[in-house]
TORLO-482322 format. One record per residue (C-alpha): residue number from 1; chain; x, y, z. Coordinates in nm, 3 decimals. Layout:
<recs>
{rec NUM,A,{X,Y,Z}},
...
</recs>
This chain:
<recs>
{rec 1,A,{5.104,-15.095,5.387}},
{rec 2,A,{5.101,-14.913,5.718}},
{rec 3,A,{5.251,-14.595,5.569}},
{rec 4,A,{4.976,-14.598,5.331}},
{rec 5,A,{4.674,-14.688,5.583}},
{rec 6,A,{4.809,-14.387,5.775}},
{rec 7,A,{4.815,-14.148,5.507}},
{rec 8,A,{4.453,-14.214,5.367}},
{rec 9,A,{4.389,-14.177,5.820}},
{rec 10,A,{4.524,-13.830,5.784}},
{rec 11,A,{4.300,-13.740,5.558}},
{rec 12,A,{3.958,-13.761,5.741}},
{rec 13,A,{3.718,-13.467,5.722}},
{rec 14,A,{3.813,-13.268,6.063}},
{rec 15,A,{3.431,-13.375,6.185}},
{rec 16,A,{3.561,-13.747,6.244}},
{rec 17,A,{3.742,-13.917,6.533}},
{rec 18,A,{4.144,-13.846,6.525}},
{rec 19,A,{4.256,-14.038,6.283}},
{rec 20,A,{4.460,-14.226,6.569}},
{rec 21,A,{4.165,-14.332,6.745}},
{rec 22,A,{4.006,-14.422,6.416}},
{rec 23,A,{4.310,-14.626,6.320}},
{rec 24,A,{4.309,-14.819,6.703}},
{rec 25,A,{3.999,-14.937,6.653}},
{rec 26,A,{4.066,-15.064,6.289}},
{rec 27,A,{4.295,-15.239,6.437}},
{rec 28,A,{4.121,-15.359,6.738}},
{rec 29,A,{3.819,-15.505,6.499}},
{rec 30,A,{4.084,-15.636,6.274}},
{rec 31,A,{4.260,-15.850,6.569}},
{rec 32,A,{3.937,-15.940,6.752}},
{rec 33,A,{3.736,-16.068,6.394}},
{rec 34,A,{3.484,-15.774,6.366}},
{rec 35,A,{3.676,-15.621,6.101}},
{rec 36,A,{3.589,-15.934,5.904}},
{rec 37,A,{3.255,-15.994,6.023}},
{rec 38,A,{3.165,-15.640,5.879}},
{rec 39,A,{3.281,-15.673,5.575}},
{rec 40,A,{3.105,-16.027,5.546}},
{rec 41,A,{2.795,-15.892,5.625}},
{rec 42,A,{2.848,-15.590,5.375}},
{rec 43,A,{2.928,-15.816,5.065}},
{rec 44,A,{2.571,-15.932,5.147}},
{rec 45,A,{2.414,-15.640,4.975}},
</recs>
């Protein structure tokens, strides 16, 4: 899975964060719940 999560990161438009960044604080959220508490909240609508 990680080889694929960091392809698909490699692909953001040039306008975004580095995909490194973007992919620390994927992981961050993931670790500390928000990750989850996101998508929660979006499977509400």
């Amino acid at each position: 899975m990680r080889s694929r999560t960091v392809a698909i990161g490699r692909m953001l438009p040039n306008d975004f964060l580095r995909w490194k960044t973007v992919y620390h604080y994927f992981r961050q959220w993931r670790k500390d719940g928000t990750w989850q508490q996101i998508h929660e909240r979006l499977r509400l609508y």
